[in-house]
N, C-alpha and C positions, 0 to 999 in steps of 0.2 A: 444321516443321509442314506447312508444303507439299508434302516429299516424302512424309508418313505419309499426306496428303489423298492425291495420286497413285495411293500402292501401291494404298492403299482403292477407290478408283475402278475400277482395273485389276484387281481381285480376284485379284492377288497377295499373297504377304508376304514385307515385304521382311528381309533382314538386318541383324537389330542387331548395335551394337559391342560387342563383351566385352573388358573390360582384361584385361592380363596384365602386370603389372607386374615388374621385377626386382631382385631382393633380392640385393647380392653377398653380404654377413655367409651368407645362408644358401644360397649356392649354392657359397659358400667350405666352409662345412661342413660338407656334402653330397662335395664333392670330397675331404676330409679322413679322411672317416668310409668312404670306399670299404673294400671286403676281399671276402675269397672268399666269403664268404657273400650275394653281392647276390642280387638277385631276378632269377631269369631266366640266373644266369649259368652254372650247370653245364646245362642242358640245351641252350643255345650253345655252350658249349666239347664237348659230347660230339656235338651235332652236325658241327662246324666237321671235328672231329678225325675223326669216322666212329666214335665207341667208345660205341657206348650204353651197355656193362656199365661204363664209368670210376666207380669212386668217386670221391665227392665231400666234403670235400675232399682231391685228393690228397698221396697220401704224401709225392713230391717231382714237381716242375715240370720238365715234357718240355718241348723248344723248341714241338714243335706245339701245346703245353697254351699255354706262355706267349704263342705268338701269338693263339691264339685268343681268351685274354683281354686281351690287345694291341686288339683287334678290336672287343670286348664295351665297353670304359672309354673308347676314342680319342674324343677330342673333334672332333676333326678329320675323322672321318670322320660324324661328327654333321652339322658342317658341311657337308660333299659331300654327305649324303643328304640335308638341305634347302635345298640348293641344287637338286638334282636333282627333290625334290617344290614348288620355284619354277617350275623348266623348266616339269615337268608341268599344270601348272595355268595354266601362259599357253596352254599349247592349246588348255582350256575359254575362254579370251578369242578365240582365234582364231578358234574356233567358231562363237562368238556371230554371229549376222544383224543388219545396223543397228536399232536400232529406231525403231519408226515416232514419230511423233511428229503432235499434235494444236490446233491454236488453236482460238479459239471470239470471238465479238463478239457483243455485242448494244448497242441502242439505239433512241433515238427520233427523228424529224426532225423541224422547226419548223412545219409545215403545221397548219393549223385540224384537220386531222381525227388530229393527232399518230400516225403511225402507227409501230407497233414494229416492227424488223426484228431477227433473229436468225440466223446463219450458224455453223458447225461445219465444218474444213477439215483433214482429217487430210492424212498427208503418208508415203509410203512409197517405201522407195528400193529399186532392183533390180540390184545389183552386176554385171557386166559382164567377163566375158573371165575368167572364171575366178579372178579376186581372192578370194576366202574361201579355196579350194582352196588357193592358193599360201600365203597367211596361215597357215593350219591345217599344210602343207608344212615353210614354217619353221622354226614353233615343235615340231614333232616331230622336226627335225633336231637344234632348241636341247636340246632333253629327250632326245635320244638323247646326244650329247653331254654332256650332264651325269652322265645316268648311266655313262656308260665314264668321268668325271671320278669315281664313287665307285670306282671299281677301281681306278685311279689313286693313291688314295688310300689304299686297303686296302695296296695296296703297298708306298708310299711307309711305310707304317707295320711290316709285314715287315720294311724291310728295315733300321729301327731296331731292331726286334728282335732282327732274326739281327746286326745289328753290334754290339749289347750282347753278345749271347750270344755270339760269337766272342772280342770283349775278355775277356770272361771266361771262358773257354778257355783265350786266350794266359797271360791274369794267374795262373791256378791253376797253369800247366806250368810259369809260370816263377818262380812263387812256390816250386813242388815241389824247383826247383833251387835256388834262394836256401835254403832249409832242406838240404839235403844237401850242399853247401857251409859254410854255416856250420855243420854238426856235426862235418864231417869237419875243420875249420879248426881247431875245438875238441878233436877228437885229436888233430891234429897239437902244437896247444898244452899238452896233458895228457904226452903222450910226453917230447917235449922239456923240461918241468918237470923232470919224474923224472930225467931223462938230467944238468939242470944241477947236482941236487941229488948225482947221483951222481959230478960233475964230468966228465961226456962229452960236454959241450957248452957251448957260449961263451955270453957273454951276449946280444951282439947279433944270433944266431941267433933268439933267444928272443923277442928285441923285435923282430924283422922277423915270426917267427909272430904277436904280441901286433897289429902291425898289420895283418896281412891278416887276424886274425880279428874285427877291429873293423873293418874295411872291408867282411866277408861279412858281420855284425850290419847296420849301415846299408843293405844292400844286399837284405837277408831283413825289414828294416821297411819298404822303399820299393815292394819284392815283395808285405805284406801292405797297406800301400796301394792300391796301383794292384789287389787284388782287392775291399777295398772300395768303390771310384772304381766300378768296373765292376760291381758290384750295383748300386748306386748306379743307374749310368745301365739297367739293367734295370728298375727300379721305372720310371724318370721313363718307359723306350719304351711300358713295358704300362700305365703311371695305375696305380698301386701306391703305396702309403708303402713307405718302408724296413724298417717293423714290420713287416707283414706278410709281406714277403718275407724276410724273417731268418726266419719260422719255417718254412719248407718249402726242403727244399734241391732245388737249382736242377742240373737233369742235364743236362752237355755233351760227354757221351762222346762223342757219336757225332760231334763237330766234330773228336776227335783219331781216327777212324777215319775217315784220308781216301784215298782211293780214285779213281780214272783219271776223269775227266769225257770223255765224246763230244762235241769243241769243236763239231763239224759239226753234230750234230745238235739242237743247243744253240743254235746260232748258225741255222740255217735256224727253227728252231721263236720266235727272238723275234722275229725281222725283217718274222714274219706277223702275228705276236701284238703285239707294243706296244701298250701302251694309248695312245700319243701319237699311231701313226702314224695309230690306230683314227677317234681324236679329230680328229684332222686332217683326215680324210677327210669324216667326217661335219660336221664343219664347214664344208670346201670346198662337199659338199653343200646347204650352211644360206644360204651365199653367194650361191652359183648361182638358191637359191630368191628370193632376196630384189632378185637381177639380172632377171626373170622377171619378179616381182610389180613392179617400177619398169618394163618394160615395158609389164605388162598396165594398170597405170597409164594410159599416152596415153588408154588410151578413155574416156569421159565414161559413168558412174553414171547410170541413168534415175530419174527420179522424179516418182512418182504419187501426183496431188493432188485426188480426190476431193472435192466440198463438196456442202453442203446448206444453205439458204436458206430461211426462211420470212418472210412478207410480205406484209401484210393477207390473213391467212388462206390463202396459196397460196404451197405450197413448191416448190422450184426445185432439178435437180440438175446438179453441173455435175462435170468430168473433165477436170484440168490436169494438162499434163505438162512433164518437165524435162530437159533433158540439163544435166548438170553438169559444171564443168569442161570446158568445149571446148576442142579442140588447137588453138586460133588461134596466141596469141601464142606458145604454145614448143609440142612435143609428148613432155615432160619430159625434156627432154633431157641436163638440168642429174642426176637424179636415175640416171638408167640410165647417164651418163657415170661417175660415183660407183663405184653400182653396179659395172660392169664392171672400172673401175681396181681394188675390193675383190676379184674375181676371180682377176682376176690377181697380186693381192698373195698371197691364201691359196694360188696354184697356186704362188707362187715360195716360200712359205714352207714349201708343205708339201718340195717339192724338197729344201730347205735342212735340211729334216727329217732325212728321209730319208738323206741325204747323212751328216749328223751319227751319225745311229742304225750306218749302214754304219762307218761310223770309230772310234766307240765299240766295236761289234763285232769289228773284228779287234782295236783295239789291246788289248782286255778279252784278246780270245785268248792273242796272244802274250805277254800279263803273265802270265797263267795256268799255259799250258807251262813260261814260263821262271822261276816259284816254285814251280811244282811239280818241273822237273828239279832246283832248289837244293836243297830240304828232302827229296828222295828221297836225293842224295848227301851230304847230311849225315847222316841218319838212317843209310846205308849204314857213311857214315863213322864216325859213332859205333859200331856196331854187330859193325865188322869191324879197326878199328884201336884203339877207347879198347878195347873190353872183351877184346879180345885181350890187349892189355897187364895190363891187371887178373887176366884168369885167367894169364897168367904170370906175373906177381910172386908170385900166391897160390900157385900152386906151386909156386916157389922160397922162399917164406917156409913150407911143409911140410915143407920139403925141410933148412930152415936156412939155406937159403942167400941170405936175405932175410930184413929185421925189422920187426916192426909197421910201424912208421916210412915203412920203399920201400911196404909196400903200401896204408899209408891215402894216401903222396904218390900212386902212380899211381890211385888213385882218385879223387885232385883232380886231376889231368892229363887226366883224361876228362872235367870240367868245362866246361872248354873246349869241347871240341866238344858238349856238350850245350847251350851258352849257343848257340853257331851253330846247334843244330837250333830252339832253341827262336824265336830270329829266324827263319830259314827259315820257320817254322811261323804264325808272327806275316805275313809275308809273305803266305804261300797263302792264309789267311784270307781277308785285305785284295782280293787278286788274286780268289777268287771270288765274294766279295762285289760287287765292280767287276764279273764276270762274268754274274752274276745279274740286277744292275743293268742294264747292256746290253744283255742281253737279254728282261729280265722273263722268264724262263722261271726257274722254282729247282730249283734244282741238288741241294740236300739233301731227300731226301725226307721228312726229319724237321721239315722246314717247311714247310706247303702254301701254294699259292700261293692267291690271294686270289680268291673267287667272285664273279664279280656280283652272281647272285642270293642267293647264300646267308651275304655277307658282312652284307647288310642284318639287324641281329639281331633277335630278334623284340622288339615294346613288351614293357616290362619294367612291372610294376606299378609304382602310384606313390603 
């Protein structure tokens, strides 16, 4: 009641409360009820991606489609952006000038002629050394830093993305082997039948086929597995159910078109760019201001105290003043001691940063080189020693001089080396991913890296 007197007084208005209460039942089912058709979400993804002609919804899901709606659903980047609209809005606190503030008295005194007195004593204060400037300094340090924390985070979401989408890369290439394996296992087994029936072969030939074609079964279900694990974890990176994403098939060619990366140039472009080392800095900066402001602290606040007096008919005015806080007993010494040890804690942390990012960056390199020299020479291998042998069997099984049999065997003998490219392959993955990671720059241009400004999505009706 006395604050609504106040506002009224001050012919201000002030801010009422509004509830906002929260309901999980239906914020569970709002999260449930997600899918491609939300509001707001294709004109985001065709932003994100740069394709204004994209139809909507598309045919199949491009890794840039699926980040984007990675981007669109993340809750966690919800988070970072109101985190980052918290920052912002302590500046307006920073802003803010003390306000002044007002007493009042009145009475009578016990004299025969009882006479009234009335006085009115406002009181204003004059900040000193620059204190609002440093204040205001601060908190645009804190707000800068928050918002390089939503990029941070757009990222951090990327690169669940592109590591879903990589597993599920790996799990197709190697699912594709597990099925060409177990078919071939299954010739092998069909041939040999015919051969025992015709008495050209022993039994326990037939039971060694019978088991490695029941070993390449188990091994073609554990291959169809680990591809549904890995949708799986694609729904869970972009906030998808699993229905929805079983109905648009999901395109990862371009993961098995891999091609030479420029470590140098890769490595010099994150070392600038990190969003940590960005954060770190502008934080150093945030510290330094708050080392400054516990400085400009020592000086003592003026304050201006105005009154007025009325008293048997004749008013009086009078002009008090205040230094506050005087440096007698300390001249904060205790608070810029703080201060400055925070200093230098952010100046040895950022080091230890840096330090860290350096380290991650070569070791990322040389993991890179050396999964990429493995799965070139495998791929060579497979390429120049299985299928060599293949086209010579088949041309001696043209020839006669070879029967079904040599040549579905040496097309399970290239198995082999397809299982090592396909590890190779699973490796480079992993190795640029780790790449990517080190140096927040991305490496695939099939996935863009994450905007400042343009990862913020626009409000979505509601």
């Amino acid at each position: 009641m006395i604050g609504a007197v106040a506002c009224l007084m001050t012919g201000t208005g002030c801010v009422q409360y509004q509830a906002n209460v929260l309901q999980p039942p239906q914020i569970e089912a709002k999260l449930r009820a997600r899918s491609l058709g939300a509001d707001g979400l294709a004109e985001f993804v065709r932003v994100q991606v740069g394709k204004p002609e994209l139809t909507w919804p598309p045919t199949a899901l491009e890794p840039e489609t699926v980040t984007a709606i990675a981007w669109f659903f993340s809750t966690e980047l919800e988070v970072a952006r109101a985190k980052a609209e918290t920052a912002a809005a302590a500046i307006m606190t920073a802003r803010q000038r003390i306000k002044p503030s007002i007493s009042g008295e009145g009475g009578r005194n016990k004299t025969p002629d009882s006479i009234a007195t009335y006085a009115i004593s406002p009181s204003f204060v004059i900040e000193t050394a620059g204190k609002r400037g440093l204040r205001i300094l601060q908190a645009e340090k804190n707000a800068e830093a928050a918002r390089i924390g939503v990029y941070e985070t757009a990222w951090s979401v990327r690169t669940k993305v592109r590591h879903a989408l990589a597993w599920y890369a790996v799990a197709l290439a190697k699912l594709d082997s597990a099925q060409t394996e177990e078919k071939l296992r299954g010739e092998v087994l069909g041939i040999l039948q015919k051969r025992l029936e015709l008495g050209e072969t022993a039994r326990p030939e037939l039971n060694q086929a019978l088991m490695e074609r029941a070993a390449a079964t188990g091994s073609l279900r554990a291959a169809e597995g680990d591809v549904n694990r890995a949708l799986a974890e694609i729904g869970a990176a972009v906030g998808l159910p699993m229905a929805v994403l079983e109905k648009f098939p999901v395109n990862v060619s371009a993961f098995a078109a891999v091609e030479s990366v420029a470590t140098e140039q890769v490595q010099g472009a994150g070392l600038q760019h990190r969003a940590d080392i960005r954060r770190a800095l502008v934080e150093y900066e945030e510290v330094d201001a708050r080392l400054r402001l516990a400085i400009a602290n020592q000086y003592p606040n003026i304050s201006l105290n105005p009154g007025f007096t009325y008293q048997e008919g004749f008013p009086s005015y009078t002009l008090g003043s205040l230094l506050e806080s005087l440096p007698i007993l300390h001249k904060n010494q205790g608070p810029i001691a703080e201060q400055e040890a925070a200093r230098k804690q952010a100046e040895a942390e950022f080091i230890a940063l840096q330090a860290r990012v350096v380290a991650e960056a070569e070791t990322s390199v040389v993991r890179y080189r050396t999964a990429s020299a493995e799965w070139k020479t495998a791929r060579e291998t497979l390429q120049k020693v299985g299928q060599a042998k293949v086209m010579a069997t088949g041309t001696a099984f043209q020839r006669g001089d070879a029967s079904r049999l040599d040549l579905t065997v040496a097309r399970l003998d290239t198995m082999g080396l397809r299982k090592v490219q396909d590890d190779a392959f699973e490796k480079l993955q992993a190795a640029l991913g780790a790449l990517e990671d080190a140096m927040q720059t991305p490496v695939w241009a099939a996935i863009p890296a994450p905007d400042l400004h343009t990862s913020k999505r626009a409000e979505k009706t509601k």
